[in-house]
C-alpha positions as a LaTeX table, in Angstrom:
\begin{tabular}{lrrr}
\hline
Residue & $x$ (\AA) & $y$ (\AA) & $z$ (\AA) \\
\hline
Unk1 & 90.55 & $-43.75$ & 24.72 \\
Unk2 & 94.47 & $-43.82$ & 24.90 \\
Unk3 & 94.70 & $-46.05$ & 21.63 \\
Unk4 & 92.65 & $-44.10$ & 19.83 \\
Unk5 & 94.27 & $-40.40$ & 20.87 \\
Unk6 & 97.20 & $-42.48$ & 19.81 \\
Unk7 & 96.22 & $-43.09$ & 16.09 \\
Unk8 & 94.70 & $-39.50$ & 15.77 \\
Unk9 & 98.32 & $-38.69$ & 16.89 \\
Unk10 & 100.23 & $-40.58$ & 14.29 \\
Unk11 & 98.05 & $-39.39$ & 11.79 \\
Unk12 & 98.51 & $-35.86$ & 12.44 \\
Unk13 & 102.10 & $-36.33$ & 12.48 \\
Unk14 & 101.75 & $-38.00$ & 9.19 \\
Unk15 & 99.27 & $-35.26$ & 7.54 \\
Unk16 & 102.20 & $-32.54$ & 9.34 \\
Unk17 & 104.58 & $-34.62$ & 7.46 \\
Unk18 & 102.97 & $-34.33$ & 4.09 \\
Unk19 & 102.27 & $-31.07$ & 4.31 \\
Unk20 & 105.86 & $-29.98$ & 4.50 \\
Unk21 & 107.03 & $-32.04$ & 2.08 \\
Unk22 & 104.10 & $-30.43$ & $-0.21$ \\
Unk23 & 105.50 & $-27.34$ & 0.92 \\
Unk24 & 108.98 & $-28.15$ & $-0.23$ \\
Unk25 & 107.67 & $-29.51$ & $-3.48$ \\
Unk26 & 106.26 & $-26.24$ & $-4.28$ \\
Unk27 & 109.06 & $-24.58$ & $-3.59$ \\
Unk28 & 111.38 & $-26.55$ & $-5.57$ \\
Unk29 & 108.82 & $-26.76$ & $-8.47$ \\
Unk30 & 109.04 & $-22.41$ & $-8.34$ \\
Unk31 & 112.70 & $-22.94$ & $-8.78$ \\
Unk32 & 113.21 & $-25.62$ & $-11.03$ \\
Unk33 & 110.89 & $-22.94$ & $-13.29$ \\
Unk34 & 112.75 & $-20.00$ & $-12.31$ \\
Unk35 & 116.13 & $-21.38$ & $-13.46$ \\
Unk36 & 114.87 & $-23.21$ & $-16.53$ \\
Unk37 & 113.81 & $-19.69$ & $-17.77$ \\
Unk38 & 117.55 & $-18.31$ & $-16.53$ \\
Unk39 & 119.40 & $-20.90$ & $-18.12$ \\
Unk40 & 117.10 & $-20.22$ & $-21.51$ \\
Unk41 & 117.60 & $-16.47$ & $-21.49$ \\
Unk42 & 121.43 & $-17.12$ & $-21.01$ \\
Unk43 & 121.82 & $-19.79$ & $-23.91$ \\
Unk44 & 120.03 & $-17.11$ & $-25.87$ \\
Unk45 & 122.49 & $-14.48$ & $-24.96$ \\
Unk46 & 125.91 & $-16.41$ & $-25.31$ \\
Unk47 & 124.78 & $-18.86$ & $-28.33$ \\
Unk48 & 123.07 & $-17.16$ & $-30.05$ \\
Unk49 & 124.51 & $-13.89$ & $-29.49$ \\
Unk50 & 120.75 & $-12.00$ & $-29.82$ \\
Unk51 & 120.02 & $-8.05$ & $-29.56$ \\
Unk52 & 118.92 & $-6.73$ & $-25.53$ \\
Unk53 & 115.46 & $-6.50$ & $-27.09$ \\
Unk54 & 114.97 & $-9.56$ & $-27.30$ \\
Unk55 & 116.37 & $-10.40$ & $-24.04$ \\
Unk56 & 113.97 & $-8.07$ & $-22.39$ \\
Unk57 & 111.51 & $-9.64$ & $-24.58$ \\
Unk58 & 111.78 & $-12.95$ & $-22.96$ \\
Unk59 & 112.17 & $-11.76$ & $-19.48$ \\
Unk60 & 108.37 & $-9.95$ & $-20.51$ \\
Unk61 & 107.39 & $-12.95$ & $-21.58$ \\
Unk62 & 108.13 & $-15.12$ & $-18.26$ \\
Unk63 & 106.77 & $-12.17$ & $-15.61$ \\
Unk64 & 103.38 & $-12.47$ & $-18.40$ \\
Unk65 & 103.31 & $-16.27$ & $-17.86$ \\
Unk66 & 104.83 & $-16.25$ & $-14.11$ \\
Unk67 & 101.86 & $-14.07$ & $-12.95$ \\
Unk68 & 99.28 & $-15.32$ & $-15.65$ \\
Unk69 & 98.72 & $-12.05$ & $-17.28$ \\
Unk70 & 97.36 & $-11.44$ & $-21.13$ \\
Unk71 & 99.86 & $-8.34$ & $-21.52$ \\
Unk72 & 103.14 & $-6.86$ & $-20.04$ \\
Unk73 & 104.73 & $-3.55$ & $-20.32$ \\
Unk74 & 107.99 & $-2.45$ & $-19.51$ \\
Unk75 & 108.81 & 1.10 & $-18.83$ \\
Unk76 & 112.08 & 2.83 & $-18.10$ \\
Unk77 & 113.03 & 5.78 & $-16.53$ \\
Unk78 & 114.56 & 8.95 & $-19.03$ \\
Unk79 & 116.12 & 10.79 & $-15.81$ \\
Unk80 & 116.99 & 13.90 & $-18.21$ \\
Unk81 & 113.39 & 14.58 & $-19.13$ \\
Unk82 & 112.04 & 13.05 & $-15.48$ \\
Unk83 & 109.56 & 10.68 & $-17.68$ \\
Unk84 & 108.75 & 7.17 & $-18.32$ \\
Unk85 & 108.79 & 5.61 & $-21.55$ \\
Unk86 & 108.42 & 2.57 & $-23.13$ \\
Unk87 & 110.38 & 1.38 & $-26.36$ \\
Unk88 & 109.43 & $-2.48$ & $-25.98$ \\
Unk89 & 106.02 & $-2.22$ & $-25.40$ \\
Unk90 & 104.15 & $-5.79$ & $-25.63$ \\
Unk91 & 105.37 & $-9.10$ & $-26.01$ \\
Unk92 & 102.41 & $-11.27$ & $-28.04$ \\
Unk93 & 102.21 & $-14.86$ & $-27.85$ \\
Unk94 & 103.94 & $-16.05$ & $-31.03$ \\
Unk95 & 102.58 & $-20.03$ & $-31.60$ \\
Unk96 & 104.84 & $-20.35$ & $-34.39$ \\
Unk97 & 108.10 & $-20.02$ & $-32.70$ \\
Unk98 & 108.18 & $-20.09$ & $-28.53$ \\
Unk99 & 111.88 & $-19.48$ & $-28.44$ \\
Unk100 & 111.12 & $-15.86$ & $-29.87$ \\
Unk101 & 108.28 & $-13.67$ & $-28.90$ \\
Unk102 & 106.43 & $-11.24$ & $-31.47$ \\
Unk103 & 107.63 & $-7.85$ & $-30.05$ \\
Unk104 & 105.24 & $-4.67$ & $-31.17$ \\
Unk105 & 107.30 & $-1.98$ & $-30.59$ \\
Unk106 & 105.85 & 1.88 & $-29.67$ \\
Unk107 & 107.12 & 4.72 & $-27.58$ \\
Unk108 & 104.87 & 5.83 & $-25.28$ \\
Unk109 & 105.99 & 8.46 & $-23.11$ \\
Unk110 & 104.46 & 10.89 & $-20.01$ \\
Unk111 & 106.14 & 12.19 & $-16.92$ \\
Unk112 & 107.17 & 10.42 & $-13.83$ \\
Unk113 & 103.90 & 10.55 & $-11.13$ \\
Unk114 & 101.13 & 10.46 & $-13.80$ \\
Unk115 & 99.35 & 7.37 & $-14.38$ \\
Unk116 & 100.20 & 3.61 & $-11.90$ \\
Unk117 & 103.76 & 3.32 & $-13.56$ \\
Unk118 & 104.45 & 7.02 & $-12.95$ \\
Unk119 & 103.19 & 6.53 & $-9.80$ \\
Unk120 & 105.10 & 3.39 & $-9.02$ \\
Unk121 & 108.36 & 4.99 & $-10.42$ \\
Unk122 & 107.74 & 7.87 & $-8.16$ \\
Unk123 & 107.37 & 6.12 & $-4.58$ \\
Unk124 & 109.07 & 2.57 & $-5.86$ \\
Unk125 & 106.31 & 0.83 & $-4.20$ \\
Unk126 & 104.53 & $-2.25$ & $-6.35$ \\
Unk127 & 100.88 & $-1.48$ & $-6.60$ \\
Unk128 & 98.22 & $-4.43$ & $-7.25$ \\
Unk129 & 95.15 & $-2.86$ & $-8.82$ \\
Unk130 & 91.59 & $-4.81$ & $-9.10$ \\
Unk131 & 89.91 & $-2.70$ & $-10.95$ \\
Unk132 & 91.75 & 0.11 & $-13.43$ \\
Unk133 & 88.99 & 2.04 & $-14.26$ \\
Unk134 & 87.55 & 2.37 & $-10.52$ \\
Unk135 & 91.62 & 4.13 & $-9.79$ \\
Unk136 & 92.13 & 7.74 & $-10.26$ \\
Unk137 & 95.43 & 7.22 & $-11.14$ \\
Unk138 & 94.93 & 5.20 & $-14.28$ \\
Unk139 & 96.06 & 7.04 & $-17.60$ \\
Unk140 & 93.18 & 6.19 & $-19.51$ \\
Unk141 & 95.23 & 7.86 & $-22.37$ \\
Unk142 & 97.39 & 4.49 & $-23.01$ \\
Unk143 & 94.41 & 2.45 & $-23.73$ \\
Unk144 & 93.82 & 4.77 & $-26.45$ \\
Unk145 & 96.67 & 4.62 & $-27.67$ \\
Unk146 & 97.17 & 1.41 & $-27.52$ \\
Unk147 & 93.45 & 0.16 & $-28.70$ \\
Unk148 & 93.63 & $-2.09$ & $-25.61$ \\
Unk149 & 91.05 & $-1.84$ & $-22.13$ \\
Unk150 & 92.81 & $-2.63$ & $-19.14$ \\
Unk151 & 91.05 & $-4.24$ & $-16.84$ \\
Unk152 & 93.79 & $-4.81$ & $-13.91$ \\
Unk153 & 97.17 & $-3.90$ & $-13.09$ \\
Unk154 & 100.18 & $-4.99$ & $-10.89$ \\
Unk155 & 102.97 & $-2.74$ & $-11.16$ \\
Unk156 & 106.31 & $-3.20$ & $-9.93$ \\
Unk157 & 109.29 & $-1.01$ & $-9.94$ \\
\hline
\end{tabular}
């Protein structure tokens, strides 16, 4: 019995061993990613000396990838008026040229509190949302104006 609690040992001790080193591959993979992107957005800043649009652009277009969404927004705050708005809207998937997303560009505005962004610009706490439709807060509105259905949301201030 003590030879064989001995190689169940070892091999727990190996499997332990793996998994941190799994664990640290992971982790290293996330940042190898994360400073390939940071490295891209600054070439694109100091060589090739592009607009903040399109620097926001790409940012959009890593979170949209990063968290494996179909569509990103990005809203800021207009503190005179106490709204949200949003000049850079969506970032599409442009096959032709990867280095520089297809921006469509619309302001959408409404006031700070109505809808999930109001609502996360208001209380600054990220919200995760399964099901858009099934949330009061939703601002249907934007999918109308937009011509797109939202089906979930994560929301981040």
């Amino acid at each position: 019995m003590d030879e064989d609690e001995e190689i169940v040992q070892s091999y727990l001790v190996w499997g332990a061993m793996a998994l941190h080193y799994a664990e640290l591959f992971a982790n290293l993979s996330r940042q190898r990613k994360l400073n390939t992107f940071l490295l891209t957005v600054v070439k694109s800043i100091f060589q090739d000396m592009i607009s903040m649009e399109t620097v926001i652009a790409k940012i959009m277009e890593y979170a949209k990838t990063l968290v494996s969404a179909d569509r990103t927004s990005l809203f800021l705050v207009d503190s005179n008026d106490k709204q949200l708005y949003a000049h850079i809207f969506e970032v599409n998937d442009n096959k032709a040229n990867s280095d520089d997303p297809a921006i469509t560009k619309k302001e959408i505005r409404f006031p700070i509190g109505t809808g999930i962004a109001g609502t996360v610009a208001k209380t600054g706490q990220a919200l995760n949302i399964p099901d858009a439709y099934e949330d009061q807060r939703f601002n249907r509105d934007i999918d109308q104006m937009t011509g797109y259905t939202t089906k979930n949301l994560l929301a981040m201030p």
